[in-house]
Each structure stands twice: as structure tokens, then as C-alpha cells.
N, C-alpha and C positions, 0 to 999 in steps of 0.2 A: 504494500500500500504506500503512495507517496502521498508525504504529509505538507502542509500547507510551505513549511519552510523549507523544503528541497523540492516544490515546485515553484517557488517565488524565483527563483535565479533562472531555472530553465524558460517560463515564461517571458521573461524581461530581458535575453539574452538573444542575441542575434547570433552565437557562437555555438558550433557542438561542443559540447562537455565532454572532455574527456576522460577518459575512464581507464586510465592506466595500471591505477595503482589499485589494490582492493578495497581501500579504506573510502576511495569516491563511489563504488555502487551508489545509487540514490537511494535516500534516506537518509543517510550516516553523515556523509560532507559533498561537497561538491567542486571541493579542490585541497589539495593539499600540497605544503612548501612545510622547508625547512626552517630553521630559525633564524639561519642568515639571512634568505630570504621572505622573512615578515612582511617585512614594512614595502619592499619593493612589488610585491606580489598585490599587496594589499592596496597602493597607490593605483598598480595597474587596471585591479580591480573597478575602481574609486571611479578613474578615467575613465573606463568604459563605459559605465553608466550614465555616467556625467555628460558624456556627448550623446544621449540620445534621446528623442523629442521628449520632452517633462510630461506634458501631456497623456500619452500613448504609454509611458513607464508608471504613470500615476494609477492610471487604468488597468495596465496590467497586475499591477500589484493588488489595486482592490478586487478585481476578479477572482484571484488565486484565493484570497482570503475570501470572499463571497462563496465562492462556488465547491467548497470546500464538505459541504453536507447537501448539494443540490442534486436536483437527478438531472443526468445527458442534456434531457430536452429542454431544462431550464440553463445551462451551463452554455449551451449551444445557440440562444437566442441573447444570454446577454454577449457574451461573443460579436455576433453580428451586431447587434445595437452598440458597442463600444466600436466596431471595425465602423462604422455610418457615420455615428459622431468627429471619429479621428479624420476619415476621408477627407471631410472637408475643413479642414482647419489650414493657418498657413504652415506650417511644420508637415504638414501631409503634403504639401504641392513645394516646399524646401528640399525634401525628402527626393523626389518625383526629377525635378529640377538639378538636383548634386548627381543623382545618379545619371542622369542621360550625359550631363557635362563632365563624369568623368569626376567627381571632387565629394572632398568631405563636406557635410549639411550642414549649416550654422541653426541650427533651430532656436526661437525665440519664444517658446512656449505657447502659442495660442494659437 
């Protein structure tokens, strides 16, 4: 069963997770570093998310938390009602716009 907090990262993540080591199986962690590498991992992390529409991450995250005791067919229309909302936003057409030119998205939240 995957629980609300090792589906929060898969959701909000544009990246496969990897799954190298046994301690990431989902549920348990969903990365693992060294101690030297803490804070550089963690940065990394930081970054990642940080560039990506506020909006659409906000959303993601309350769904995961929402949808967490829903059944399929309720999980699956707020889904679509959050994918409607975000379409039209300007971070959805930033989005649309960085990709066809080739560049990273400056999104502005709204």
C-alpha cells in the first residue's frame, strides 16, 4: 500500500525515482544519500521543486493528501478538475511556451 507520504514526491515529481538501492522500495524512503552528501542532495532536492509551477505543485500535493481514503472514480474526476483549472493558467501556457523554444519555464504562479 503506498501511503500519503511516499506518494507526495512521486506525484509532484517530473522524474523517475529510482530505485536502486532496497531501502527506496516505496513506502520506506524515496531517496537515499550519504552523510556527506546531506545537504547537497537535499539542496538538489529543494531546487527541483522550487522551479516548478507553485500552482500545479500546490494541487498536486492536496490531491495526494485528499485522495488518500477516496475511491478511483472520485480520485479520477478531481484529477481532471485540477488538470482544467491548471490548463488555463499563465504557468500552463509558460510551460507550453519553454518547451516548444527549447528553455527552462520561469513560472510566476498564477
Amino acid at each position: 500500500m503506498m501511503t500519503e507520504t511516499s506518494a507526495t514526491p512521486i506525484a509532484i515529481n517530473t522524474n523517475v525515482l529510482p530505485l536502486r538501492r532496497p531501502q527506496t522500495r516505496l513506502g520506506i524512503f524515496n531517496r537515499v544519500t550519504d552523510a556527506d552528501h546531506l545537504l547537497s542532495t537535499a539542496r538538489e532536492y529543494a531546487v527541483t521543486f522550487a522551479a516548478k509551477a507553485p500552482l500545479a505543485l500546490t494541487l498536486a500535493r492536496q490531491a495526494v493528501h485528499d485522495s488518500v481514503n477516496m475511491p478511483l472514480k472520485d480520485v479520477l474526476a478531481l484529477e481532471i478538475e485540477n488538470q482544467l483549472r491548471i490548463f488555463s493558467t499563465a504557468d500552463a501556457k509558460e510551460g507550453i511556451r519553454a518547451f516548444l523554444e527549447k528553455r527552462r519555464p520561469s513560472f510566476s504562479g498564477v
